[in-house]
N, C-alpha and C positions, 0 to 999 in steps of 0.2 A: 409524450415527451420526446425532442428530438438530442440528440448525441452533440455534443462541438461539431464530429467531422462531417455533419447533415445525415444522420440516417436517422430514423425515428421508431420508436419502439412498438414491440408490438405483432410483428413480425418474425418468424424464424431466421436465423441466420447463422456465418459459421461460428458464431460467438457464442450462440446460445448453445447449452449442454444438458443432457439430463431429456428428461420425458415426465407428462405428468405434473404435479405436485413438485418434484421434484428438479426445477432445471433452474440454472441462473442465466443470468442475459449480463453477459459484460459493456461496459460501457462507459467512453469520457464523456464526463459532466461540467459541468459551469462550478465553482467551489464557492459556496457559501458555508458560514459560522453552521448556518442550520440545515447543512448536507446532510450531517452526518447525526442521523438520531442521536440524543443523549444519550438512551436506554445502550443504544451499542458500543457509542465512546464508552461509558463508565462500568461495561462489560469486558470492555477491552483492557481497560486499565487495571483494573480489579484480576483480571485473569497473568498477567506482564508487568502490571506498574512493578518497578524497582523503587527502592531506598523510601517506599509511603511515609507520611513526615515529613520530611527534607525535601521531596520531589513531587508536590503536590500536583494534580492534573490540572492544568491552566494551559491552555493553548494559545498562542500567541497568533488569533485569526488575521491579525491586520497582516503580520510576516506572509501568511501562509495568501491573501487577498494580493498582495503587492506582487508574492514571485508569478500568480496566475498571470496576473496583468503585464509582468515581466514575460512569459510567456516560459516560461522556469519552473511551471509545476504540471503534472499529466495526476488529474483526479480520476481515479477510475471505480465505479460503484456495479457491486455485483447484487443485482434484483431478481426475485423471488416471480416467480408466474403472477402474481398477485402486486408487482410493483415494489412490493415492501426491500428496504434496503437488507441484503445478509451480508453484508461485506463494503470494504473498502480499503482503497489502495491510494498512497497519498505517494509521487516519484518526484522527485526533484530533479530539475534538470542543469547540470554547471559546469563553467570551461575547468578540466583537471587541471591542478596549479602544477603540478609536474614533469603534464606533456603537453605545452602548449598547440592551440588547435584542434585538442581533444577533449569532446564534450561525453563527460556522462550521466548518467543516471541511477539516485543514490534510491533506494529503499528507503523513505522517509517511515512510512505505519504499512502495516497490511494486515486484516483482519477478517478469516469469517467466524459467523454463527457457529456454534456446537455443531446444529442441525444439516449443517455443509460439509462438515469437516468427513476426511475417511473417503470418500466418492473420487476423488481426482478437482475437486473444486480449487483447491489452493495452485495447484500447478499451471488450470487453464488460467488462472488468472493472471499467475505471473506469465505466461506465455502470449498472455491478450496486451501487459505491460510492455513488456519486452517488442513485440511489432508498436507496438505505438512511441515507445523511447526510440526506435529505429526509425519513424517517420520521424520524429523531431530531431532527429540528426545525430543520436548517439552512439558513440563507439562499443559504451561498455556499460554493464550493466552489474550496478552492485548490489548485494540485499545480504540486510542483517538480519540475525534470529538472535533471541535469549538463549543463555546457559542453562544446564537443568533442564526439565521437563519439556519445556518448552521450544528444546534447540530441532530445529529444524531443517538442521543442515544436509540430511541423507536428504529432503527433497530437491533440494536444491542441485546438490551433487548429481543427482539423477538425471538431473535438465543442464546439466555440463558446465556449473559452478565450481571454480575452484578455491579451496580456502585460502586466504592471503594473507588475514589479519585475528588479530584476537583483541577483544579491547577490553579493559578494565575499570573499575566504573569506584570511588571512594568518597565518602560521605566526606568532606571536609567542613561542616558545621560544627561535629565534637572535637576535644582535644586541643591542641596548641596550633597555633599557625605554622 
């Protein structure tokens, strides 16, 4: 398989981490509906989904097809010595409506396997994100975590994120308008 930026897999290189059984190979992909195994999407979602019911998992691939072709999304997939996908990273790329001429890059998903987690794997990932939003021209780099369990933010911080925002999320299905 080769990469967008021409490198081809396969190969050691500084992306690749871990030894063994155990190393991921980071890498931009071409984004298709069927990038991204089922079995890991509805892992993902199962493990994160918010408000189930109301916020069913349905992905709007034609959205996510158009911003590639716009040139607006950096798909990054982290593979297993064996190919197989453990992760993925879905970045959006767009002019901040704020500062004009400032383009960033928003954390749309990022996800590994259980099996990854604990190692340093989430970190290279985001730091393989981050040089690749920096070739595509970004200033800045945002990424979300869940509240609860799942907040993620000491990693973050640790790679020299600052918290800015807090956002809150309300079921507006029940109740009165």
């Amino acid at each position: 398989m080769v990469h967008m930026d021409g490198r081809s897999r396969g190969r050691a290189r500084p992306d690749q981490i871990g030894a063994g059984d155990q190393y991921l190979d980071f890498g931009v992909e071409f984004f298709t509906k069927e990038a991204i195994p089922t079995a890991i999407l509805e892992a993902h979602h199962a493990e994160v989904g918010v408000l189930k019911g109301t916020l069913d998992l349905m992905p709007d691939w034609a959205q996510y097809e158009l911003l590639q072709v716009k040139g607006e999304l950096i798909f990054i997939t982290a593979r297993s010595n064996r190919a197989r996908v453990a992760g993925y990273m879905l970045v959006i790329l767009r002019p901040h409506l704020h500062y004009a001429g400032a383009k960033v890059a928003y954390d749309d998903a990022h996800y590994l396997t259980p099996k990854y987690r604990g190692g340093g794997w989430g970190k290279k990932m985001i730091q393989y994100a981050e040089r690749r939003a920096k070739a595509y021209g970004a200033k800045v780099f945002s990424m979300r975590t869940k509240a609860g369990e799942h907040n993620h933010g000491y990693i973050f911080e640790s790679l020299g994120y600052k918290l800015t925002d807090l956002v809150y999320l309300k079921d507006l299905t029940d109740g009165p308008p």
